[in-house]
C-alpha positions as CSV (number, residue, x, y, z in Angstrom):
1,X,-27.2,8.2,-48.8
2,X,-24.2,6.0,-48.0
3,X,-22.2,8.7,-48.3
4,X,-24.0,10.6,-45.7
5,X,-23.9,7.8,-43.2
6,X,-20.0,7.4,-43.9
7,X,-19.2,10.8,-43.1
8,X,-21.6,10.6,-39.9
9,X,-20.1,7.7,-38.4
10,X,-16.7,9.3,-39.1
11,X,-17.3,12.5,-37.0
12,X,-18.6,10.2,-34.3
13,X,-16.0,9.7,-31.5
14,X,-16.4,6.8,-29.7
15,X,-16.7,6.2,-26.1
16,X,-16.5,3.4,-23.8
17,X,-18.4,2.9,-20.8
18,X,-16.3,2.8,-17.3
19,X,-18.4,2.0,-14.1
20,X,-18.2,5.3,-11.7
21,X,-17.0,2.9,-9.3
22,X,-14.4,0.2,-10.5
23,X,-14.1,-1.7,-7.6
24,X,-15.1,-5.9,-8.1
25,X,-18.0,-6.6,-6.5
26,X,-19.9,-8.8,-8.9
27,X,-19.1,-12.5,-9.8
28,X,-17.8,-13.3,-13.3
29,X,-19.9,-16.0,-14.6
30,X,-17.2,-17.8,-17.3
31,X,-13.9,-17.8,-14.2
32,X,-16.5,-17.4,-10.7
33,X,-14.1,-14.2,-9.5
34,X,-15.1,-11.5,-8.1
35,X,-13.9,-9.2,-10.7
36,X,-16.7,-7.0,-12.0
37,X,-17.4,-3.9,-10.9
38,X,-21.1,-4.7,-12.2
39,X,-23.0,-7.5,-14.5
40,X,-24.4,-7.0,-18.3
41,X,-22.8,-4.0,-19.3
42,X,-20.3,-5.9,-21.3
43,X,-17.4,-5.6,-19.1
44,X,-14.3,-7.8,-19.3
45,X,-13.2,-9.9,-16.7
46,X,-9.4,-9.2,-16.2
47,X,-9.1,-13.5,-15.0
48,X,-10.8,-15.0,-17.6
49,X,-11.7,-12.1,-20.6
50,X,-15.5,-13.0,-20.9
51,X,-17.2,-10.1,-21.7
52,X,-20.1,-10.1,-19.5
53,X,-23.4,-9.5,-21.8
54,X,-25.4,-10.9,-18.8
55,X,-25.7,-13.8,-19.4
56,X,-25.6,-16.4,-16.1
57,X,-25.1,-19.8,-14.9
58,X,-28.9,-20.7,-16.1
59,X,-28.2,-20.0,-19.6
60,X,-24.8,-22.3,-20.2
61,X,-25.9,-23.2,-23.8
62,X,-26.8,-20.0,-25.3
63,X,-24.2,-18.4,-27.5
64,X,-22.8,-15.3,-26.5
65,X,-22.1,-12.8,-29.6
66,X,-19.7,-10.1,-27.6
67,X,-17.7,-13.6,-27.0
68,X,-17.2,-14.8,-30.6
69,X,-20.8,-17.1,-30.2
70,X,-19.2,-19.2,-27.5
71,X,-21.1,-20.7,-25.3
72,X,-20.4,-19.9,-21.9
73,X,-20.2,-23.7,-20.6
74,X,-17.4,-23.8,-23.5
75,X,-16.2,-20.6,-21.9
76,X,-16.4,-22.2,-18.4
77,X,-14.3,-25.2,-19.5
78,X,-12.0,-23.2,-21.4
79,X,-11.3,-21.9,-17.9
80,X,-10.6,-24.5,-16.2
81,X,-8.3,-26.1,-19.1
82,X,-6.1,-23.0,-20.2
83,X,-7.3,-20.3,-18.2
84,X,-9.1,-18.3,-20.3
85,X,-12.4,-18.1,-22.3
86,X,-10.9,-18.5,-25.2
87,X,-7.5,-19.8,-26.1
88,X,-6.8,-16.3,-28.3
89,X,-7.6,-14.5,-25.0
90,X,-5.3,-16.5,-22.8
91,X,-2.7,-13.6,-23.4
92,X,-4.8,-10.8,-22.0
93,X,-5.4,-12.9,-19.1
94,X,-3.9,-12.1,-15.7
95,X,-1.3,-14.3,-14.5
96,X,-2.3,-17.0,-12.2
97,X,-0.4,-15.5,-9.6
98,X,-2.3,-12.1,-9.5
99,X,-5.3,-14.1,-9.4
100,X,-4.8,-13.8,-5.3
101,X,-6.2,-10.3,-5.1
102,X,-9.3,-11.6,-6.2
103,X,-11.9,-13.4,-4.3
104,X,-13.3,-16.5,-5.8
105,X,-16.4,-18.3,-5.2
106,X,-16.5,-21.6,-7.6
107,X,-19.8,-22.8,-8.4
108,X,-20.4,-26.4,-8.9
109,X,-23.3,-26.7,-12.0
């Protein structure tokens, strides 16, 4: 039986999602760009690297298992002290000064 799943999952290609439209539109809730093209379909945010699960301002204290169980107030003030989520994804980041061609709308919590 193992076998058979093995060899199932090894045929399977996989496939990642990609919005039809790519454009920002939607507010990151770790960095408060607009950098999404849309919330909860686990989509990284090229500012700060959260992957978005969802997950919003009103839930601060729940871990968040795409983002190595972080919370994302830890996330929030990982922002604001390195500039990313997470000090590992501080080099995937953008640089700050690319940050310009995206709008931001802080939120004070």
């Amino acid at each position: 039986m193992f076998k058979k799943v093995v060899s199932i999952f090894r045929k399977k290609e996989i496939q990642w999602y990609e919005p039809e439209d790519p454009t920002p539109r939607e507010q990151c809730p770790c960095c408060d760009y607009i950098s999404l093209a849309e919330r909860g379909n686990f989509l990284i945010c090229p500012i700060c690297y959260w992957e978005d699960d969802g997950q919003d301002v009103d839930e601060l204290d729940v871990e968040s298992g795409p983002n190595h169980y972080i919370t994302l107030r830890q996330a929030r003030n990982n922002f604001g002290e390195f500039g990313a989520c997470e000090i590992e994804m501080k080099k995937y980041v953008l640089p700050e000064k690319e940050r310009g061609n995206y709008q931001h709308k802080p939120r004070t919590l």
